[in-house]
C-alpha positions in Angstrom: -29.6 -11.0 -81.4 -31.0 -13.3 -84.2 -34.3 -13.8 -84.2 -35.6 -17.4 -87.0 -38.4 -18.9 -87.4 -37.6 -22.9 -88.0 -37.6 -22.4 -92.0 -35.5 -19.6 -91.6 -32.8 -21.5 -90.3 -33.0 -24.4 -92.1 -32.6 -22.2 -95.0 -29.4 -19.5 -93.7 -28.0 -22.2 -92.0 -28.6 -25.5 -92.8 -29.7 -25.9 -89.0 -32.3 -25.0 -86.6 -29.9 -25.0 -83.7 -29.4 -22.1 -82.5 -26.2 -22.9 -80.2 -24.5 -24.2 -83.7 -25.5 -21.0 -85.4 -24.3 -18.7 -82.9 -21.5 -21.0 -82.7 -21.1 -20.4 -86.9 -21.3 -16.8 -86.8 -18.2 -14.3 -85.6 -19.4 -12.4 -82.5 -21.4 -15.7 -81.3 -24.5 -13.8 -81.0 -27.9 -14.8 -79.2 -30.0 -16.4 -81.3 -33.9 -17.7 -80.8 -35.4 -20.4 -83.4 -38.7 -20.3 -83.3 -41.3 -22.8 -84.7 -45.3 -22.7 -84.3 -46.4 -24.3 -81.8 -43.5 -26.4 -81.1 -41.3 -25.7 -78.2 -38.7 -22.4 -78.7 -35.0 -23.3 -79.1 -32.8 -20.5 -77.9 -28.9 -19.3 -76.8 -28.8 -16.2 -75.1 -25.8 -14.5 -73.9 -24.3 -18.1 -74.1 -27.2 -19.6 -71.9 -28.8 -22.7 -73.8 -32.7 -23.3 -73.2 -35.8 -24.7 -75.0 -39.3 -23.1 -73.6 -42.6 -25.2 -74.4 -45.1 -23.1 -76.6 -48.2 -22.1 -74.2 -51.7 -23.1 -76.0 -53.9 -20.0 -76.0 -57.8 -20.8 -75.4 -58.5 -21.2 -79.1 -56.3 -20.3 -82.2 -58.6 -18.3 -85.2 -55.8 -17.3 -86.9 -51.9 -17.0 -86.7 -50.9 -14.3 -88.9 -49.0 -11.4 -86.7 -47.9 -14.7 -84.2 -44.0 -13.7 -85.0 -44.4 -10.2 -85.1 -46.1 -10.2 -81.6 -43.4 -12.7 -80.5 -41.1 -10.5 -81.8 -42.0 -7.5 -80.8 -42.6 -8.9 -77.2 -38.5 -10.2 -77.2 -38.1 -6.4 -77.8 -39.7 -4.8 -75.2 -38.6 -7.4 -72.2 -34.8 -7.0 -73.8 -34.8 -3.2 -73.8 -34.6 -2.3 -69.9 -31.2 -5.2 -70.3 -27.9 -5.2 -71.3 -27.9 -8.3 -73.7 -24.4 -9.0 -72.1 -26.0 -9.3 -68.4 -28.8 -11.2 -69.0 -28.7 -14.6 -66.9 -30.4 -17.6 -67.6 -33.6 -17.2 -65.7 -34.2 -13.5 -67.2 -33.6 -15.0 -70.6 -36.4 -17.2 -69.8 -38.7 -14.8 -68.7 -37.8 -13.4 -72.2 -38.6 -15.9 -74.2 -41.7 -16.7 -71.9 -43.1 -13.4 -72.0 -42.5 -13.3 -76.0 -44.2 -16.7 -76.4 -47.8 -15.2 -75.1 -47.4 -12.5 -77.6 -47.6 -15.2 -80.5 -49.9 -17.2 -78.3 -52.5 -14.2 -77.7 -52.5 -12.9 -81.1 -53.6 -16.6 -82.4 -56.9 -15.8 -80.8 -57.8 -12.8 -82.9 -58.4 -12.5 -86.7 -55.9 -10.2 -88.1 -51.9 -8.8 -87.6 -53.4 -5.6 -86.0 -56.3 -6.0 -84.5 -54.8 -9.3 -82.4 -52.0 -7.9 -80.9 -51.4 -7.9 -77.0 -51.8 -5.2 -74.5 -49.5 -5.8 -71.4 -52.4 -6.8 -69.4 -53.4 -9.2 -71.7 -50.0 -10.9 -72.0 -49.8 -10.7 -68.4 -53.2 -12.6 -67.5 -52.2 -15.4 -70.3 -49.1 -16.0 -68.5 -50.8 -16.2 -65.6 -53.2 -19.0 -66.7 -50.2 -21.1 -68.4 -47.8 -21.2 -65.7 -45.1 -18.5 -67.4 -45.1 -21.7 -70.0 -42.5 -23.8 -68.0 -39.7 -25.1 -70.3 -38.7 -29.0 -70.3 -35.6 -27.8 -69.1 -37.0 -25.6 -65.9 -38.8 -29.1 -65.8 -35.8 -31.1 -65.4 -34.0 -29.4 -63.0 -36.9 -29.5 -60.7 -37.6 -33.5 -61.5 -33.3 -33.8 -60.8 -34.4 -32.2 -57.7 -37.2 -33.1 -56.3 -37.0 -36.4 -57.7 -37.4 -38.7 -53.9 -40.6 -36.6 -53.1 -43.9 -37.7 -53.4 -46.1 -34.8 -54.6 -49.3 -34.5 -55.3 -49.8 -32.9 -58.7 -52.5 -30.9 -60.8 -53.4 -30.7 -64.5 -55.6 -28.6 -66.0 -56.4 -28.4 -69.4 -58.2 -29.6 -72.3 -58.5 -32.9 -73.8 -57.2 -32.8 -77.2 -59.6 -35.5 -78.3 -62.8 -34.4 -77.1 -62.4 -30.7 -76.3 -63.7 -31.1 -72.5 -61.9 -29.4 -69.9 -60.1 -32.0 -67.5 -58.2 -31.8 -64.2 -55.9 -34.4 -62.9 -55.0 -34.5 -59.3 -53.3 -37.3 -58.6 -49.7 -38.3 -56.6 -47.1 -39.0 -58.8 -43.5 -40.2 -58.3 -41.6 -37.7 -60.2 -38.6 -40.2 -60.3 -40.6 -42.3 -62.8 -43.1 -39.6 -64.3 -40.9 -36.8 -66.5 -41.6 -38.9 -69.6 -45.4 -40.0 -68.5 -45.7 -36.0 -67.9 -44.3 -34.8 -71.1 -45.6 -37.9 -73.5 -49.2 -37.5 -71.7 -50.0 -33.6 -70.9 -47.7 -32.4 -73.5 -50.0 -29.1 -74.1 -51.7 -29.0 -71.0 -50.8 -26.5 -68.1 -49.6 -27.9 -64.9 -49.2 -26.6 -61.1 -47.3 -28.3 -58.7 -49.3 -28.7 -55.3 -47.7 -29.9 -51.9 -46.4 -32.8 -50.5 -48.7 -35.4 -49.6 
């Protein structure tokens, strides 16, 4: 397993995919790129996936982000075989490793900042496990006929207010709307209407 931050690959290997450096290396291996807030490129045990960043409540300060996000991949890969690991549990992963980062952004400090389990637990729990476009996708491919009625909670980047959208959307027309318009804000999927 190869964990890079975005610079880091850019600089090894002249890439940030991670899917061309596994691909590059001998014994394939998994490999996560990572890059702020953007979303989280990964390949593990050949299993391609992106997973969206999840926005804590406010960011004070970033430094121990990768060494929580780190140290989170750890202890969710422990209890696995790498070699086992299917593509949902590697999201989880990643997911789970993303509120690390996220909840040590809203402390001052490496140390001081870092996660308890609860803590990463009841973040995850407030962002939706930080869907990934590509968890997105497959449920827009298919679900894509039904009209749904849709919530979005979050807050507006340009004013700072909290918002909630409930509105019925055509998901057959909306995956680019959702993603070009609510880009950092959670999302729950209510019920038919």
């Amino acid at each position: 397993l190869i964990k890079l931050a975005n610079e880091e690959a850019q600089w090894f290997f002249n890439t940030s995919d991670p899917t061309e450096i596994s691909y590059s290396l001998p014994h394939r291996p998994s490999v996560i790129v990572t890059d702020g807030s953007n979303p989280i490129s990964w390949i593990i045990n050949n299993h391609i996936g992106q997973t969206c960043a999840i926005s804590p409540l406010s960011v004070v300060d970033t430094t121990g982000a990768g060494d929580s996000f780190t140290a989170g991949l750890i202890y969710k890969f422990l209890p696995f075989e790498l070699d086992r690991i299917s593509k949902q549990m590697a999201e989880e992963i990643v997911q789970f490793a993303i509120a690390c980062g996220a909840y040590t952004c809203q402390g001052v400090g490496a140390i001081d900042a870092q996660p308890y389990l609860e803590d990463v637990e009841r973040l995850l729990s407030r962002s939706n496990g930080g869907i990934s476009w590509k968890t997105l996708d497959l449920f827009l491919d298919e679900y894509a006929n039904w009209p749904l009625q849709a919530s979005f909670n979050g807050r507006d980047n340009l004013s700072g207010h909290s918002t909630t959208i409930i509105a019925p959307i055509d998901l057959a027309s909306s995956s680019s709307f959702i993603r070009t318009s609510f880009g950092n804000i959670s999302y729950r999927w209510m019920t038919n209407i």
